[in-house]
Backbone as CSV, one residue per row, in Angstrom:
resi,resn,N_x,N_y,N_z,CA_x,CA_y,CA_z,C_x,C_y,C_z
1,UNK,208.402,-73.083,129.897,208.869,-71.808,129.319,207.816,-71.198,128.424
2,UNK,207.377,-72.015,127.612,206.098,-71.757,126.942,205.115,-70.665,127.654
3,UNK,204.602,-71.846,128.515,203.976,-71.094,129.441,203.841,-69.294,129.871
4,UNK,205.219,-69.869,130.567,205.899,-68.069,131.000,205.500,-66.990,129.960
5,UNK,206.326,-67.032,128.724,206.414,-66.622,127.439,204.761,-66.335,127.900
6,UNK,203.732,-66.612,127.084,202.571,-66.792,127.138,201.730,-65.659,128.295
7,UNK,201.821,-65.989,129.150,201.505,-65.383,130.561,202.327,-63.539,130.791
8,UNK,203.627,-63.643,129.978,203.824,-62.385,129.617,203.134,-61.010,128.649
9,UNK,203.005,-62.213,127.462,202.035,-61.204,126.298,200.848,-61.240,126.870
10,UNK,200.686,-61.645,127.760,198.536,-61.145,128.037,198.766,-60.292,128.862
11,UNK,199.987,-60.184,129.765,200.166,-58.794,130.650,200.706,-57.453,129.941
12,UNK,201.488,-57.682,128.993,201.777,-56.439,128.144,200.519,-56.226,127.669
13,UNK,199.539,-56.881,126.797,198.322,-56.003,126.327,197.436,-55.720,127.289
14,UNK,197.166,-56.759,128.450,196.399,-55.516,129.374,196.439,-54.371,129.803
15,UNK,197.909,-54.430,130.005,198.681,-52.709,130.347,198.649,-51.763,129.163
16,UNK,198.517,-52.448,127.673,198.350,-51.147,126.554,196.938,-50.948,126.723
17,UNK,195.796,-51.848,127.157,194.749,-51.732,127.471,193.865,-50.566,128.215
18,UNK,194.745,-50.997,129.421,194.475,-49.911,130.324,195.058,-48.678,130.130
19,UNK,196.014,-48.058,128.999,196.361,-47.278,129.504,195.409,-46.090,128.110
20,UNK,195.370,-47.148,127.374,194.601,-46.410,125.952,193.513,-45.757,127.195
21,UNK,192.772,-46.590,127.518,191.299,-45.939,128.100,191.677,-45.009,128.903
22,UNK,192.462,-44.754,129.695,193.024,-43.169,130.469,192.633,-42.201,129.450
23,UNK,193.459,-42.307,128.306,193.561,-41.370,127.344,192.818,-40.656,126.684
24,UNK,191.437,-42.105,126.648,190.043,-41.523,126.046,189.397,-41.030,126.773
25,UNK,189.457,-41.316,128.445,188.538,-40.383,129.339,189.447,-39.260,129.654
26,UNK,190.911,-39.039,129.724,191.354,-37.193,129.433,190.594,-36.401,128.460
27,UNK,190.266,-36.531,127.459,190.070,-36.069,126.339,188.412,-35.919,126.112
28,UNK,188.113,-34.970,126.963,186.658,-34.510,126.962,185.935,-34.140,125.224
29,UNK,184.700,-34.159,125.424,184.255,-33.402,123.855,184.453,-32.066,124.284
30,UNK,184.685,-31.143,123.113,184.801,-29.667,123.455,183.992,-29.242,123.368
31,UNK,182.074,-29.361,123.641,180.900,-29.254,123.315,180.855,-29.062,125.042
32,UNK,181.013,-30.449,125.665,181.202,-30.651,127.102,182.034,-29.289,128.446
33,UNK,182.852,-28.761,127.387,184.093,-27.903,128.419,183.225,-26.930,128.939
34,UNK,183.083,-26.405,130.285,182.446,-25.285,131.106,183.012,-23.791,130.436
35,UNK,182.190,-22.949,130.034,183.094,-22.058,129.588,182.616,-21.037,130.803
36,UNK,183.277,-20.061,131.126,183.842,-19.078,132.107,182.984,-17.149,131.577
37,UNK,181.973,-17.110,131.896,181.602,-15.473,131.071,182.785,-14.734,131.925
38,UNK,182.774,-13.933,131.205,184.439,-12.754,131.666,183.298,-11.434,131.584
39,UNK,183.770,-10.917,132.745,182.935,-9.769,133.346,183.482,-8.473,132.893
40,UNK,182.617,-7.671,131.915,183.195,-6.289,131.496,184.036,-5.670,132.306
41,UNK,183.948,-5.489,133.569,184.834,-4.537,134.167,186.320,-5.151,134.306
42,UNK,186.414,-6.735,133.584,187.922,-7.283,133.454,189.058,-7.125,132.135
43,UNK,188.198,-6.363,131.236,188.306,-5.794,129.804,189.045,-4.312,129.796
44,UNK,190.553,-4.524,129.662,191.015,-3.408,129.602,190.914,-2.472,129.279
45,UNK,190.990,-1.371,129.649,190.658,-0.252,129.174,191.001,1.010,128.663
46,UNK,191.430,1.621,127.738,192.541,2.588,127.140,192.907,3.584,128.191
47,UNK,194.016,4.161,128.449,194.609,4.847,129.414,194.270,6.391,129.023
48,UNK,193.102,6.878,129.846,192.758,8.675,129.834,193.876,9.135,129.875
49,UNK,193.534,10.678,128.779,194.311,11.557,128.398,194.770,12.308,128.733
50,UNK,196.379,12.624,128.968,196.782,13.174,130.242,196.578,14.796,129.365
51,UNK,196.171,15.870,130.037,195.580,17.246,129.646,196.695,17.857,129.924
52,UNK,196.861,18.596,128.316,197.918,19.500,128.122,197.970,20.817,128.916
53,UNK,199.162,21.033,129.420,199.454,22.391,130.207,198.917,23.693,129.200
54,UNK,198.676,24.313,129.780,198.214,26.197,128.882,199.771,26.587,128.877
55,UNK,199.358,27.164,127.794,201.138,27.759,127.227,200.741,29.183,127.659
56,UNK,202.196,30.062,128.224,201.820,30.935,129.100,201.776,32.217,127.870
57,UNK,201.619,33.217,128.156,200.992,33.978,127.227,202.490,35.210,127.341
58,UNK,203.399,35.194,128.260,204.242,35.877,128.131,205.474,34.613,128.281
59,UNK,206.734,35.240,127.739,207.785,34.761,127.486,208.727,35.303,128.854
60,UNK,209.761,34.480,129.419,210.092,34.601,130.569,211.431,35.120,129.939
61,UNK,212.239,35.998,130.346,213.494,36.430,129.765,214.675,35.440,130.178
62,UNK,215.526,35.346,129.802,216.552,34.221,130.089,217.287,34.923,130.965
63,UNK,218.000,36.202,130.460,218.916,37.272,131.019,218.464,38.236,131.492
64,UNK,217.184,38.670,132.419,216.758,39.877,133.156,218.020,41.091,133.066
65,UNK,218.956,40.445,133.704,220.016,41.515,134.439,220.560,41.803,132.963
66,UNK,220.578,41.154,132.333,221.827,41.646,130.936,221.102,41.969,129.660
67,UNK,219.938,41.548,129.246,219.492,42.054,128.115,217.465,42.374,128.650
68,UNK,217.865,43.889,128.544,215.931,44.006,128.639,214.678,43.930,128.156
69,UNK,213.952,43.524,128.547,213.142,42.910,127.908,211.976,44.263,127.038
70,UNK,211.843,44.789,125.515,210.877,45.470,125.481,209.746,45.229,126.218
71,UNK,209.230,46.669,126.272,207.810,47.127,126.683,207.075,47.134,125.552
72,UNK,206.071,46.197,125.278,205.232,46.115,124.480,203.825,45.910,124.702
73,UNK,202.779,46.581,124.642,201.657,46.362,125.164,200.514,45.574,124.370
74,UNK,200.260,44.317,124.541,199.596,43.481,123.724,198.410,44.042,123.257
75,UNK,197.820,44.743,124.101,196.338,45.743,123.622,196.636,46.430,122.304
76,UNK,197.559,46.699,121.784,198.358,47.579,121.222,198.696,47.206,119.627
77,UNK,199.042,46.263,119.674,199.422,45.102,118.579,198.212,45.316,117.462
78,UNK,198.983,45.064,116.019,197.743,45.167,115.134,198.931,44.585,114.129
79,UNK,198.076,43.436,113.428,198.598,42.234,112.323,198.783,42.548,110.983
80,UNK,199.923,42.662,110.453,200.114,43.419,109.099,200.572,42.028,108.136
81,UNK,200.367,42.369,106.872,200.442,41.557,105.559,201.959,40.952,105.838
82,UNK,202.289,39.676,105.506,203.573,39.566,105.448,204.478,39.757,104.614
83,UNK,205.590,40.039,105.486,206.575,40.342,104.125,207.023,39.492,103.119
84,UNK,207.689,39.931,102.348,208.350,39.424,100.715,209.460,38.569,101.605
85,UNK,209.471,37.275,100.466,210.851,35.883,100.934,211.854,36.764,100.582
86,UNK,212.896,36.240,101.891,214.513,36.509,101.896,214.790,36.426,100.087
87,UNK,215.711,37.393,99.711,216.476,36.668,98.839,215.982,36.554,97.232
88,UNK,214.119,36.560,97.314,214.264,36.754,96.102,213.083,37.801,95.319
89,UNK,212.123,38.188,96.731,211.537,39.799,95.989,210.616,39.431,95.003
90,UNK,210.287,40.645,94.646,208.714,40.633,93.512,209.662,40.662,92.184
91,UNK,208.800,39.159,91.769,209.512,39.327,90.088,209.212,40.521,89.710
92,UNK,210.698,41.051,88.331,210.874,41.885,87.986,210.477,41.760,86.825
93,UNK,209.458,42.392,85.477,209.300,42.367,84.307,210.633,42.601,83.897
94,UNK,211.179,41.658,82.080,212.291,41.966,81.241,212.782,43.215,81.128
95,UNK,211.695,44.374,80.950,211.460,45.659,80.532,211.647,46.340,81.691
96,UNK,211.798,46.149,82.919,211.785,47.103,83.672,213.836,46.859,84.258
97,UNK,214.145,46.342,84.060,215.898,46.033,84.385,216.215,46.969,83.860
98,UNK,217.896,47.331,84.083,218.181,48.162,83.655,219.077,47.670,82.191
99,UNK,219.678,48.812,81.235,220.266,48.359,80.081,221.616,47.349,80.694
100,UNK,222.070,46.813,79.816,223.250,45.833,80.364,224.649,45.790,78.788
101,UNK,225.301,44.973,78.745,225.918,44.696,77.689,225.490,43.244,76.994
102,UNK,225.146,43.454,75.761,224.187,42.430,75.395,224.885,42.031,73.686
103,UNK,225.179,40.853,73.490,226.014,40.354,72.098,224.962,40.259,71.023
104,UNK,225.022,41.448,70.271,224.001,41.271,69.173,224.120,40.999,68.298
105,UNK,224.047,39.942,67.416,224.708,38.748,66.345,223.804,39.581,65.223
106,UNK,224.880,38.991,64.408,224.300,39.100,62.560,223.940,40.612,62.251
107,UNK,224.555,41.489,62.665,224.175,43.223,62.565,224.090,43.358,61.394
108,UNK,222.920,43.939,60.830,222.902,44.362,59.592,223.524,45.707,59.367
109,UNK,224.216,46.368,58.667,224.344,48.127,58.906,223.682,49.070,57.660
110,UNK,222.581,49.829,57.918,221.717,50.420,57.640,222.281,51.804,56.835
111,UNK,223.079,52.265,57.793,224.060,53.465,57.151,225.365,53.443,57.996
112,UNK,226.177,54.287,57.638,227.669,54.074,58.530,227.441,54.668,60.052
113,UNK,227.665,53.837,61.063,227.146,54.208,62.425,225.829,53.804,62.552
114,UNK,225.155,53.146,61.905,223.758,52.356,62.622,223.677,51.026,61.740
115,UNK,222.826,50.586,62.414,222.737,49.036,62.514,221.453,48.193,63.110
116,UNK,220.780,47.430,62.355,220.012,46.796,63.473,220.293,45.369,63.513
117,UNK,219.745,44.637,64.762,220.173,42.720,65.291,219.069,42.834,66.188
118,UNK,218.625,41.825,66.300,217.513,41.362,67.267,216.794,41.998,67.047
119,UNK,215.786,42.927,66.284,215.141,43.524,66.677,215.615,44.965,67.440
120,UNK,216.581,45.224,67.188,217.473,46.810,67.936,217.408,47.363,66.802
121,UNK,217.385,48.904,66.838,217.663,49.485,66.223,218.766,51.029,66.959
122,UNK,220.287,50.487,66.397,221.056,51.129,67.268,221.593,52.061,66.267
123,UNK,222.628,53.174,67.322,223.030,54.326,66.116,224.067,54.253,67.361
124,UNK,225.252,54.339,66.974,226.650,54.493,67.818,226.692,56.175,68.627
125,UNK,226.781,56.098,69.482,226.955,57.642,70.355,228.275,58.024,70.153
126,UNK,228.132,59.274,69.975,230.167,59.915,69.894,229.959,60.349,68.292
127,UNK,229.073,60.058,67.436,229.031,60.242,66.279,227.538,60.856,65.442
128,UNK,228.154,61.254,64.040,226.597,61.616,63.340,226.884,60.942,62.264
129,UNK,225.348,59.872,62.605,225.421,58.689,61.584,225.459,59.328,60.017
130,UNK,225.999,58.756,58.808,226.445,59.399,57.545,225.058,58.465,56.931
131,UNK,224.287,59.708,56.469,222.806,59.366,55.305,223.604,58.049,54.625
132,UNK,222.658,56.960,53.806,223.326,56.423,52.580,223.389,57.478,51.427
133,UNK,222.184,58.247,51.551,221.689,59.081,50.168,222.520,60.690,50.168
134,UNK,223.468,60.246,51.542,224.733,61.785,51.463,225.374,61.717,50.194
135,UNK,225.602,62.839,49.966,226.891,62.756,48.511,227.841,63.789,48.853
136,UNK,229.298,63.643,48.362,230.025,64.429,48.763,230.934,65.258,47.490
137,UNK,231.382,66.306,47.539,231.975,67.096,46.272,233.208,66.980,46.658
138,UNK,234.455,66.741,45.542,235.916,67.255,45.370,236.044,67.484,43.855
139,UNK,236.722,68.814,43.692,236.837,69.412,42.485,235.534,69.742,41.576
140,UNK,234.500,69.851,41.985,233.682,70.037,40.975,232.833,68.953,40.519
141,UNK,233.142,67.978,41.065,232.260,66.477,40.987,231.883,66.030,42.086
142,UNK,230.353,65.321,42.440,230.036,64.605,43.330,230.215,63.057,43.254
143,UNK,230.351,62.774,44.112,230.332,61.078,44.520,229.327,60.821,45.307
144,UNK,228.884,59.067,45.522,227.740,59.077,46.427,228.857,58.294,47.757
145,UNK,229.746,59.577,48.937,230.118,59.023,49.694,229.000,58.365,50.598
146,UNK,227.976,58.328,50.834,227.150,57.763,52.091,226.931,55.946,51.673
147,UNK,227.019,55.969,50.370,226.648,54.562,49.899,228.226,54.021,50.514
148,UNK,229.221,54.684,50.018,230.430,54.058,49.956,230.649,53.811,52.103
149,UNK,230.643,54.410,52.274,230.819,54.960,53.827,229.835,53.279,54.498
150,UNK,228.326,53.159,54.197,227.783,52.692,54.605,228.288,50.752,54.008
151,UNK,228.889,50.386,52.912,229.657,49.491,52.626,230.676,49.808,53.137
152,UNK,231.687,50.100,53.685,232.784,50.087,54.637,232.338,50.029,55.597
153,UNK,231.210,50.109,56.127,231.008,49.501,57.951,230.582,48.377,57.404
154,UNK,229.786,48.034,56.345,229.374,46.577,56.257,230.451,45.623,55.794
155,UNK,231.523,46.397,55.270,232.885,45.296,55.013,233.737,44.984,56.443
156,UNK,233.535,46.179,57.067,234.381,45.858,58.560,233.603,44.766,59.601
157,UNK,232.347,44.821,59.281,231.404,44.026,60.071,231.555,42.540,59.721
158,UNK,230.902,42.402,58.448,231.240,41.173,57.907,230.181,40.246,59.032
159,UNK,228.880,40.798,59.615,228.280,39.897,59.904,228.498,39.758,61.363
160,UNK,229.950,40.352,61.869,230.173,39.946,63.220,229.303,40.261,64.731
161,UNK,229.517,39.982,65.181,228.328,40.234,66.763,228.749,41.763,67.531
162,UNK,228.164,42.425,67.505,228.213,43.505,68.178,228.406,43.401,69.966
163,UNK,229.459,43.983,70.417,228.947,44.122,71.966,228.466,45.767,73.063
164,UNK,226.934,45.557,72.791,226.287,47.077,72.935,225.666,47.074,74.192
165,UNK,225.537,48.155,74.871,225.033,48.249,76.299,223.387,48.457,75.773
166,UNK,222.609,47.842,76.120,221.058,48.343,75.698,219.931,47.699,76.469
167,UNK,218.865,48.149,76.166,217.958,47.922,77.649,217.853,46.445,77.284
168,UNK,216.794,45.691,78.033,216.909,44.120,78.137,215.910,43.466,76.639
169,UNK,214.879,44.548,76.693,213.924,44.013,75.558,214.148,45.544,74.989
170,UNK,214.119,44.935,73.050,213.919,46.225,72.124,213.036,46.960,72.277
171,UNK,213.281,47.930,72.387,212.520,49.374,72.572,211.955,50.122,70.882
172,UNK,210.903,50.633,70.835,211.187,51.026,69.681,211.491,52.040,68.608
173,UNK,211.989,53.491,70.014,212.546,53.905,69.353,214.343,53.682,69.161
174,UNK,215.338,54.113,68.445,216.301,53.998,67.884,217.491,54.183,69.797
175,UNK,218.188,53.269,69.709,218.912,53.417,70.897,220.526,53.406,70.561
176,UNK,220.824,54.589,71.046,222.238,55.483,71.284,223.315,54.978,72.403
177,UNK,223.896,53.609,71.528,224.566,53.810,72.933,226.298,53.409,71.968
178,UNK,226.906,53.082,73.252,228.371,52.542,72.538,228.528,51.009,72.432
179,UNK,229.264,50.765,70.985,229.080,49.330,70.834,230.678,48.791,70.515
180,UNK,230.974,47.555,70.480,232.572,46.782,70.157,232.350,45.962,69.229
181,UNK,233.724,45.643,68.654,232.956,44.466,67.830,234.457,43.850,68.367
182,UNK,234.863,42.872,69.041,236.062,42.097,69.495,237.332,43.441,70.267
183,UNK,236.556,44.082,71.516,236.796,45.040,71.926,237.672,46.207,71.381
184,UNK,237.116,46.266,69.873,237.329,47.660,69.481,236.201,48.568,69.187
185,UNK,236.705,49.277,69.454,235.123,50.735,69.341,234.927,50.904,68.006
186,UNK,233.446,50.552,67.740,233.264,50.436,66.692,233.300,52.479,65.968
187,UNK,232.696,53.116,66.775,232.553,54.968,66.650,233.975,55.133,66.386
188,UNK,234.672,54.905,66.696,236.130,55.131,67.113,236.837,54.589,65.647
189,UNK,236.766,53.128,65.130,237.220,53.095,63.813,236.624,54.037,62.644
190,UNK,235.021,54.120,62.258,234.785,54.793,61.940,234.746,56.399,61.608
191,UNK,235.495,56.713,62.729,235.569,58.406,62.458,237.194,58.334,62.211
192,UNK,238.152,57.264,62.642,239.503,57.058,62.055,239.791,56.582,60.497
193,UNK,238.536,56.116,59.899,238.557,55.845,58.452,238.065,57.053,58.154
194,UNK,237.453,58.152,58.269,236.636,59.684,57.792,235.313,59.197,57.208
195,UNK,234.369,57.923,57.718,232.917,57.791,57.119,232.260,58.487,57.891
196,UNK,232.644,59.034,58.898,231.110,59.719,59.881,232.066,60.955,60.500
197,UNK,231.268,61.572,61.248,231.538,63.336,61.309,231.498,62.857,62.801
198,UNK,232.265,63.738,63.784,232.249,63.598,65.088,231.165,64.596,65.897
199,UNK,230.529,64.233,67.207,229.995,65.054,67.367,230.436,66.056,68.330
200,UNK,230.454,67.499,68.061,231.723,68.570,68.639,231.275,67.908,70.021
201,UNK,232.733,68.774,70.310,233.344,68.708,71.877,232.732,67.163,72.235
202,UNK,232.850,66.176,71.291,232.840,64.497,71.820,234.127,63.913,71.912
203,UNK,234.193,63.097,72.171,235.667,61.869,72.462,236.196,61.615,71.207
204,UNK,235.469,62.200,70.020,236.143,61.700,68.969,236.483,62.798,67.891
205,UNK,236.137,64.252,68.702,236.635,65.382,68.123,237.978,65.809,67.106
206,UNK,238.868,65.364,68.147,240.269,65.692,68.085,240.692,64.541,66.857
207,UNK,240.049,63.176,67.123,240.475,62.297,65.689,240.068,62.481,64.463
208,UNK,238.535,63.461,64.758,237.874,63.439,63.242,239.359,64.999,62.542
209,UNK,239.488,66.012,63.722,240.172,66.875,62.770,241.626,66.242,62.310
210,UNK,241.930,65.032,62.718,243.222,64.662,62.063,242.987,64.177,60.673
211,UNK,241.835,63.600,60.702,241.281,62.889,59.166,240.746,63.973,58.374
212,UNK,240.526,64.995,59.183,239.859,65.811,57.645,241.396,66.501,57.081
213,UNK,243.003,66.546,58.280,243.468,67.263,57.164,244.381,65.926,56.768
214,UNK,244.143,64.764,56.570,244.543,64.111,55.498,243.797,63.440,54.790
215,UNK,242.458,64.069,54.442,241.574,63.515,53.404,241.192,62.660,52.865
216,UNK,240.714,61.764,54.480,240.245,60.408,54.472,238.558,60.409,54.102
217,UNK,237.819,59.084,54.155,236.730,59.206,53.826,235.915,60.537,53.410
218,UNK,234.958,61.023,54.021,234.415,61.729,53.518,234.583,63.193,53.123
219,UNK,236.340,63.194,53.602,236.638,64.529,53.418,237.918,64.339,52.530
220,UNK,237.798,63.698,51.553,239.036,63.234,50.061,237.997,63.172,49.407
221,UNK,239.088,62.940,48.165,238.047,62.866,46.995,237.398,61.214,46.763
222,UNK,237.167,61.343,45.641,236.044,59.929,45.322,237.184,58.998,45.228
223,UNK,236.727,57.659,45.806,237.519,57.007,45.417,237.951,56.196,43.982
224,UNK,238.818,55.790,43.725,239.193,55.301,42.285,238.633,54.151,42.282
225,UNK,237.657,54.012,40.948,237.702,52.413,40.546,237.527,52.792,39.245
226,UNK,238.022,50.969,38.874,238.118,51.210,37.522,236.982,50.780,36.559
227,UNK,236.554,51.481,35.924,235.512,51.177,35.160,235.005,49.660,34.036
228,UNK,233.883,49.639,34.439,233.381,47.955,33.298,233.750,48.407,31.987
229,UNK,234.475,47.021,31.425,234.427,46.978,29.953,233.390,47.476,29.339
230,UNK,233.446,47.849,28.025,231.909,48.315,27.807,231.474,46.924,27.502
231,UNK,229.888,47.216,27.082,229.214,45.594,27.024,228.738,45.330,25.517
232,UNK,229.422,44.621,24.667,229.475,44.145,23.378,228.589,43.178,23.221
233,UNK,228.051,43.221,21.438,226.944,42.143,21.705,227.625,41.602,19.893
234,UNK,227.440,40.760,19.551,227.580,40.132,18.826,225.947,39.872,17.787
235,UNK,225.883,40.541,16.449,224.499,39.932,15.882,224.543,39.348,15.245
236,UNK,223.889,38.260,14.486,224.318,37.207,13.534,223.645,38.091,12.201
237,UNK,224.352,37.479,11.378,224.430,38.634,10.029,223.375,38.042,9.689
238,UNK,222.281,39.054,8.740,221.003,38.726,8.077,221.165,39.343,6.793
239,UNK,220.239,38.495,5.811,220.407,38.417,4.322,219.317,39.481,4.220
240,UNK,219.688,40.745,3.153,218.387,41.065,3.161,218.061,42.198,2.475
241,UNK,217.651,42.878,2.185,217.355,44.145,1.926,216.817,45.109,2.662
């Protein structure tokens, strides 16, 4: 048995023997391998450019029978500037718009019926603005109604925002137009208190003659106030001769 045993393992390693050496003669050096030159004309080659059709120079009508085609003669044709974009045109300078209704805050009032804000200098239309430096007579005495007149638009104002139609940027001379102050007419209170004179055959004709015959503002007399204490001074007594 020995034996056998024995006589087996020398045949298994001859056979790993033989089979290693197959393995080493598959396995050429890669120094050894034949290499193959590859012939340019086997080198692909990019696919020529297929040449664009000419675009035809007239347009074929779709509808002959139903819509005709103008006569236009290409000889004829001559290339003009293009036009202005849809929609939004050659900017317009501030100054060239037209007047609009515009909220003019913090009005100062200058005399009764004018006023300036922003940079405006407005005078109410429908009316004739009252001087400050007017004065007015009843009985034989003057008063300074224009001062008084011109503090009653500044008490009715009180600072509030005017709403006046006027061009977009101040202009510099004086602009005439009609103004609100919380959609009441401002011309319109004023010639209903009697501070300003109407101007004939205006919208506010017929109200100024109701105020002159009940002798409101500037067509009554002065108004009443009551006069300052007089002004007392106190001296401390001195010794003396």
């Amino acid at each position: 048995m020995a034996a056998i045993v024995a006589l087996a393992g020398l045949a298994g390693v001859s056979a790993a023997l033989l089979s290693s050496g197959d393995f080493l003669t598959s396995h050429k050096d890669p120094a050894a391998v034949e290499t193959v030159p590859v012939e340019p004309e086997a080198v692909a080659q990019p696919a020529p450019a297929v040449p664009l059709l000419p675009v035809p120079s007239r347009v074929r009508p779709v509808a002959p029978d139903v819509v005709a085609a103008p006569l236009v003669e290409q000889e004829g044709l001559e290339r003009i500037d293009p036009r202005e974009a849809l929609g939004i045109g050659r900017v317009r300078a501030p100054s060239e718009g037209p007047p609009a209704e515009t909220m003019l805050h913090r009005p100062v009032a200058t005399a009764a019926g004018a006023f300036e804000a922003r940079g405006y200098h407005v005078a109410l239309s429908g009316i004739e603005v009252t001087d400050a430096d007017e004065t007015c007579g009843s009985d034989g005495a003057s008063w300074p109604c224009g001062v008084h007149a011109r503090t009653a638009f500044r008490n009715w104002l009180r600072g509030r925002a005017l709403s006046c139609v006027v061009p977009p940027v101040p202009p510099q001379e004086t602009v005439v137009t009609e103004c609100k102050l919380g959609g009441h007419d401002a011309a319109a209170w004023l010639v209903a208190q009697g501070w300003v004179r109407a101007v004939a055959d205006g919208p506010y004709a017929e109200m100024e003659a109701e105020v002159r015959e009940k002798g409101r503002g500037l067509f009554g007399a002065a108004p009443s106030s009551a006069a300052p204490p007089p002004l007392t001074l106190t001296l401390p007594e001195t010794s003396g001769g």
